[in-house]
C-alpha positions in Angstrom: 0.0 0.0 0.0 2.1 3.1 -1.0 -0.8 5.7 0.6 0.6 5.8 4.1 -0.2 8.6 6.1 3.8 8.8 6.8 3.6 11.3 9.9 7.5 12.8 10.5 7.0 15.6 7.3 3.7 16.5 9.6 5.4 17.0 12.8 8.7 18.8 10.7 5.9 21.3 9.9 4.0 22.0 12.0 7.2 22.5 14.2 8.6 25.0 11.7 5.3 26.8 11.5 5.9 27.3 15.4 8.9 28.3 15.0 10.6 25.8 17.5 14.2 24.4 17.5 14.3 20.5 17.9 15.9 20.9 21.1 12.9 23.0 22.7 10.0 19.9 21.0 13.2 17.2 22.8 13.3 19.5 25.8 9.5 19.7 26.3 8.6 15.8 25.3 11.5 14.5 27.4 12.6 12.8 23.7 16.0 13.4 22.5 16.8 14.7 19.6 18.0 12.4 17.9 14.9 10.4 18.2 12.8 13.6 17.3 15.0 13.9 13.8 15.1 10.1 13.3 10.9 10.6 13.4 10.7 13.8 11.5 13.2 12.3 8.6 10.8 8.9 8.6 14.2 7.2 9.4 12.3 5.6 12.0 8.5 5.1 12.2 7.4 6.2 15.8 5.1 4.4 18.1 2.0 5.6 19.8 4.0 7.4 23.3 6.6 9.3 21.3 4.1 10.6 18.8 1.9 12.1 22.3 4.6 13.7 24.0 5.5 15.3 20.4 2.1 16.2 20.0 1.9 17.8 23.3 5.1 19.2 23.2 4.0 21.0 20.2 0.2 21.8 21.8 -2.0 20.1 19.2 -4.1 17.3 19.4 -2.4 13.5 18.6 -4.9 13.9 15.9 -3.2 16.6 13.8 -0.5 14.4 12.8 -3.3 12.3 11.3 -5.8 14.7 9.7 -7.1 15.2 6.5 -9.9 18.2 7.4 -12.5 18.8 10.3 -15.9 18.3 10.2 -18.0 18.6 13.5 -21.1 16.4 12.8 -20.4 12.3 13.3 -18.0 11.1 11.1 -18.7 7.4 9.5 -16.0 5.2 8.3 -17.3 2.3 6.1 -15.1 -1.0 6.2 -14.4 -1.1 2.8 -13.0 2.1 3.1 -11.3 1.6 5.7 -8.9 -1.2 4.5 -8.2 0.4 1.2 -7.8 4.4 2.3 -4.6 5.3 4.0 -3.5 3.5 7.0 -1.0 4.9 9.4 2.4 2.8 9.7 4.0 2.7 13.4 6.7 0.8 14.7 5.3 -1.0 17.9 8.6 0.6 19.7 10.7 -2.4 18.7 14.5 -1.2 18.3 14.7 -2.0 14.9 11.9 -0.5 13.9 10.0 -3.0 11.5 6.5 -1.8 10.5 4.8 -4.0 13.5 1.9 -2.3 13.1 -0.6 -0.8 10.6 -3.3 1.8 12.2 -6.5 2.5 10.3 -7.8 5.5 11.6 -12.0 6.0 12.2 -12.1 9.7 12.8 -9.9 11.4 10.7 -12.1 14.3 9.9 -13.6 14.2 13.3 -12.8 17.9 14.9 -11.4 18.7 18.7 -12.0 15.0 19.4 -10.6 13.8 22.5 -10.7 10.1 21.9 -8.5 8.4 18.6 -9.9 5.2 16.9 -8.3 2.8 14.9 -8.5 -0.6 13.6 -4.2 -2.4 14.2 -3.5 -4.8 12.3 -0.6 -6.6 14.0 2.4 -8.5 11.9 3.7 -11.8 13.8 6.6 -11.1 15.4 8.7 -14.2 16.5 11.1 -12.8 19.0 9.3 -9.4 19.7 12.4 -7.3 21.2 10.2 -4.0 22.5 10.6 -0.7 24.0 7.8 -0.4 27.0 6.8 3.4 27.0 4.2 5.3 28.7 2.2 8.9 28.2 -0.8 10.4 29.9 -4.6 9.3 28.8 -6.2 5.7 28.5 -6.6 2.9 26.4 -9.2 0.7 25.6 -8.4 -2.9 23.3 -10.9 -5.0 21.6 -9.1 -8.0 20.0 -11.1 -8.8 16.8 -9.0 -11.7 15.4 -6.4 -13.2 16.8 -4.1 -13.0 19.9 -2.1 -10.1 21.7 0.1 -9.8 24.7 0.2 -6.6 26.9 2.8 -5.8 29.2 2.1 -3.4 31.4 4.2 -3.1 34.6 5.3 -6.3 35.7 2.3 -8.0 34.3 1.9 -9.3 31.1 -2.1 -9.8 29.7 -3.0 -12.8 27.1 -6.3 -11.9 25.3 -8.2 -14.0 22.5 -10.7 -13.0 20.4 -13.5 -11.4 21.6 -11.2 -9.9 25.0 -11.3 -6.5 25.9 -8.6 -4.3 28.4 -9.1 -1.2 29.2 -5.8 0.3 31.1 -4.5 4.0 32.2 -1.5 4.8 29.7 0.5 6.3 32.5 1.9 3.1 33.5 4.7 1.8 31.2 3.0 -0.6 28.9 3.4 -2.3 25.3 1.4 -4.1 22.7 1.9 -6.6 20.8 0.9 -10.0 18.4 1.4 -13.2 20.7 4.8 -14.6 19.6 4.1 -15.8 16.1 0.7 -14.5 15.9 -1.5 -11.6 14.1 -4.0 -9.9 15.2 -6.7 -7.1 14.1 -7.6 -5.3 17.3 -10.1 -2.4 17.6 -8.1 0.2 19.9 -9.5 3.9 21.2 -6.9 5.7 22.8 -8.1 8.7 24.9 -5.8 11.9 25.5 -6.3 14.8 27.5 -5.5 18.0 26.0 
C-alpha cells in the first residue's frame, strides 16, 4: 500500500510553522533529539507514546499528525473504506523499527476530538524485542482476530478473540501480536489536551 499517512514531514511542519528548535519539542517531550529527527526524517517510524509527547510538546491534538480536514457532525467510516484508504504505519517501539503495526484511523475528519480510533493490524513477530513506553490518557483494546500480549508493569495480559482491556497509559506498557501471531484489534486511545 504506498498511501501511508507517513507522519515525520507533519510533525517537521508543524514544528517550523511554530517556529521551534528541535531541542525545545526534545526539551519539552523528554525525547532526544536524535529520536525527534530520526521521526521527523521517517528514518524511524514512531510508536503511539513518542508521537503524544510530540504532539503535546507541540500543543496540538495526537490527531493533527493524522488529519485530512475537520468536520463537527459524526463522522462514519465504512469498512471497505477503511482497509483500502490510508493507513498509518508505526513501529510498535521495537528497536529496529519494523513496520509492526498498521493503524487505520476511524475519525480522521472528526474535529477537537478527545478520543483516537483505529483498527491495528498486527504482523507476527517471533522474538518481539520491544521498548515499554508510557504517556498520559487511557486505552481501551478489543481484540477482533487473533491473539495479543500486553505488558504493562510487571504484568503481562493474554487476550483472545473477543477480550477487551481497558488500562491508564501512565503506567509503562506495550502491545503486541502473541509470539508468532497476528491480530486485528479495535483500539481507542483517549488523550487529554
Amino acid at each position: 500500500m504506498n498511501n501511508h499517512s507517513v507522519v515525520g514531514a507533519k510533525i517537521k511542519g508543524l514544528r517550523e510553522t511554530k517556529n521551534l528548535s528541535i531541542d525545545v519539542i526534545a526539551e519539552r517531550s523528554g525525547l532526544t533529539v536524535e529520536q525527534i529527527e530520526s521521526i521527523e526524517n521517517d528514518v524511524n517510524l514512531p510508536s503511539l507514546g513518542p508521537l503524544i509527547k510530540i504532539a503535546r510538546a507541540l500543543g496540538v491534538r495526537l490527531g493533527t499528525f493524522m488529519d485530512d480536514n475537520d468536520a463537527l457532525g459524526p463522522i462514519v467510516c465504512r469498512a471497505e473504506d477503511r482497509e483500502k484508504d490510508s493507513s498509518i504505519s508505526f513501529s510498535n517501539g521495537a528497536t529496529d523499527a519494523r513496520k509492526h503495526m498498521e493503524y487505520h484511523p476511524l475519525a480522521q475528519q472528526k474535529a477537537g476530538r478527545h478520543m483516537e480510533p483505529f483498527v491495528i493490524d498486527i504482523n507476527p513477530e517471533e522474538n518481539p524485542n520491544f521498548q515499554l513506553s508510557d504517556h498520559e490518557g487511557e486505552e481501551f483494546i478489543y481484540v477482533m482476530q487473533g491473539e495479543v500480549e500486553l505488558v504493562y508493569g510487571k504484568e503481562t495480559y493474554h487476550l483472545g478473540e473477543g477480550d477487551t482491556i481497558y488500562y491508564d497509559s501512565i503506567v509503562k506498557h506495550h502491545l503486541h501480536g502473541a509470539p508468532g501471531k497476528s491480530a486485528k484489534i479495535l483500539a481507542v486511545v483517549y488523550i487529554p489536551f
